[in-house]
C-alpha positions as CSV (number, residue, x, y, z in Angstrom):
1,X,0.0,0.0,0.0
2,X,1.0,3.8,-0.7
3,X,1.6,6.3,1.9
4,X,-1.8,7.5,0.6
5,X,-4.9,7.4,2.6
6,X,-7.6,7.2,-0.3
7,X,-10.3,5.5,1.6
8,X,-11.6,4.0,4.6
9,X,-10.1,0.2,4.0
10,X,-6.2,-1.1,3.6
11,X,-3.6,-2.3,5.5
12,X,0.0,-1.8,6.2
13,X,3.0,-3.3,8.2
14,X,4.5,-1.6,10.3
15,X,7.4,-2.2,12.2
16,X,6.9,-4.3,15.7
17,X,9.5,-6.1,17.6
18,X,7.4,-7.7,19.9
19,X,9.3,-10.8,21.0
20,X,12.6,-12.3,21.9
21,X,14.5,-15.0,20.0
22,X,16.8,-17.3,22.2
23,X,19.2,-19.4,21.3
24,X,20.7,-21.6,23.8
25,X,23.0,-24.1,24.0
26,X,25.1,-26.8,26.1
27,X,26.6,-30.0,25.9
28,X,23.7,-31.8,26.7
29,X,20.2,-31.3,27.3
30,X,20.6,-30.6,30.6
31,X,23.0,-28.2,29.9
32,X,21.1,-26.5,26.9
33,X,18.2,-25.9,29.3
34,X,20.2,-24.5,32.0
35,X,21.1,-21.8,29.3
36,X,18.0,-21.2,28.6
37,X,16.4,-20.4,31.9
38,X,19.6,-18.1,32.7
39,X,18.5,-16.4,29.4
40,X,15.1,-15.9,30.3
41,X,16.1,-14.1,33.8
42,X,18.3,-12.0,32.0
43,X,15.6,-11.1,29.5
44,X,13.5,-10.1,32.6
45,X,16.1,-8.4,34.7
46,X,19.0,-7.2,33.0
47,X,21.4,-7.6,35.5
48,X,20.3,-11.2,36.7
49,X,23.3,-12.8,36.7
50,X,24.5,-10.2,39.2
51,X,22.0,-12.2,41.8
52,X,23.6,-13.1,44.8
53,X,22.9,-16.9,45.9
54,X,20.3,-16.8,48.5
55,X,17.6,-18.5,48.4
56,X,16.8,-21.4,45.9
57,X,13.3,-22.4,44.4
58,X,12.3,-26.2,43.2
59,X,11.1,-26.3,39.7
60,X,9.8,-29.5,37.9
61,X,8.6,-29.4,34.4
62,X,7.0,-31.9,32.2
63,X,6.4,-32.7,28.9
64,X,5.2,-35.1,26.3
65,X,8.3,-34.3,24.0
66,X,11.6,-32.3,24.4
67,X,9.8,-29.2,23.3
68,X,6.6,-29.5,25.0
69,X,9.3,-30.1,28.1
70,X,11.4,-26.8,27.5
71,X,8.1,-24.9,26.7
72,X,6.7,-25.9,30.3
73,X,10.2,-25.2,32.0
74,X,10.8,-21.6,30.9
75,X,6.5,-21.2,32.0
76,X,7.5,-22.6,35.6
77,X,10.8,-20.2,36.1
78,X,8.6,-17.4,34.7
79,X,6.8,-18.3,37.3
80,X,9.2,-18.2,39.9
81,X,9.7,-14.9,39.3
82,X,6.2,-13.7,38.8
83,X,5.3,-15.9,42.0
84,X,7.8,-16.3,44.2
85,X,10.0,-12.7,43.2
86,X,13.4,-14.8,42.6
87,X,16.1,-13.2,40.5
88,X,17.9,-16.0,39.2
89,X,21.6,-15.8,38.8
90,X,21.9,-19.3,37.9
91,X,19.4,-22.0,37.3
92,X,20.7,-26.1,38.0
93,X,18.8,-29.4,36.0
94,X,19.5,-31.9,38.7
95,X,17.8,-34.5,36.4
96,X,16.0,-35.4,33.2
97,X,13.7,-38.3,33.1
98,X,11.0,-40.5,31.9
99,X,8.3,-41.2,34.2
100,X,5.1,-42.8,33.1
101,X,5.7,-41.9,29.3
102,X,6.6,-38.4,29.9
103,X,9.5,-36.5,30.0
104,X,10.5,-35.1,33.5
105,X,13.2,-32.2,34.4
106,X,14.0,-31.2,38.3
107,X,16.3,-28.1,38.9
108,X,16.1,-25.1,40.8
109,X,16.8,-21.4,40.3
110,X,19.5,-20.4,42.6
111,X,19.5,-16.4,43.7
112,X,18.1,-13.8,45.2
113,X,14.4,-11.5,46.2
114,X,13.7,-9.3,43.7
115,X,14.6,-6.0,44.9
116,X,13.6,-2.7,42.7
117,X,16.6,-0.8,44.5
118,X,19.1,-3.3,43.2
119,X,17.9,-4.9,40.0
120,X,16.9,-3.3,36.7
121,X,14.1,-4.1,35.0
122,X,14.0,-5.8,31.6
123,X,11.2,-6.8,29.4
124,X,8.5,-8.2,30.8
125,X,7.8,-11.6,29.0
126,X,4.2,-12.8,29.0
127,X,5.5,-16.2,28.0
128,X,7.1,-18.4,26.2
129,X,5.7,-20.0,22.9
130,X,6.3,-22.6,20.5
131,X,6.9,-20.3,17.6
132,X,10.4,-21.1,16.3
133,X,10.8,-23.5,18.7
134,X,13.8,-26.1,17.7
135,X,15.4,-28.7,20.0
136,X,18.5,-29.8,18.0
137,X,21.4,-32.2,18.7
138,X,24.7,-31.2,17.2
139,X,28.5,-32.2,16.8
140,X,29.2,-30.1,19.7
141,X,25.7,-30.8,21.7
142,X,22.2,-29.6,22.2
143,X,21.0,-26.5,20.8
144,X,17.5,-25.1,21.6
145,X,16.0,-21.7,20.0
146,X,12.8,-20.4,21.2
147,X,10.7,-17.0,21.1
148,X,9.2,-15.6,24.6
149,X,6.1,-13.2,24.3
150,X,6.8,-9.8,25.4
């Protein structure tokens, strides 16, 4: 369409950046998804990884397929922060399993209370989303990409 307005109907694009695209990666799955949850905290506070090591949360996360499982992960640390105020300097998979024909991760976020004096805000992410989403092994490991909501 023309920069013209010549009636009451149209369209045009206009230029939106209205989410994040994350790569992360590890040496293994475990690894890959640690990445990514340290991404999403710095995505919500920019200096997360600042976060001193007090207090640590329990997250679980499950999942029908390695997607569906990193989808429901980087929901239940978003949570932690919404919920439970965390600012995650570093986030731990103690373990990924099968259980009952479902994929299972246990970590924990490892840092500190949010604190408005302290920590600057990022962008607030709504949630992730399964847009882009890629689970991939490589030569070198696992590499996940994903898009969050903002």
């Amino acid at each position: 369409m023309s920069g013209s307005h010549q009636g009451s109907r149209g369209f045009e694009f206009l230029e939106h950046t209205s989410d994040v695209y994350v790569r992360a990666y590890g040496r293994d799955l475990a690894e890959a998804f640690e990445e990514a949850g340290k991404a999403l905290f710095s995505v919500l506070v920019r200096n997360a990884g600042a976060a001193e090591r007090r207090r640590e949360v329990e997250v679980t996360a499950r999942g029908y397929d390695r997607m569906s499982l990193l989808y429901d992960w980087l929901e239940r640390l978003l949570l932690v922060f919404q919920l439970e105020k965390l600012v995650a300097s570093d986030v731990r998979v103690k373990e990924i399993s099968e259980e009952s024909g479902e994929l299972v991760i246990r970590g924990r976020a490892i840092g500190e209370d949010y604190d408005p004096e302290k920590h600057v805000p990022g962008i607030d992410v709504k949630a992730p989303t399964y847009w882009l989403m890629e689970v991939n092994e490589t030569s070198d490991g696992v590499e996940l990409k994903f898009v969050l909501d903002i």
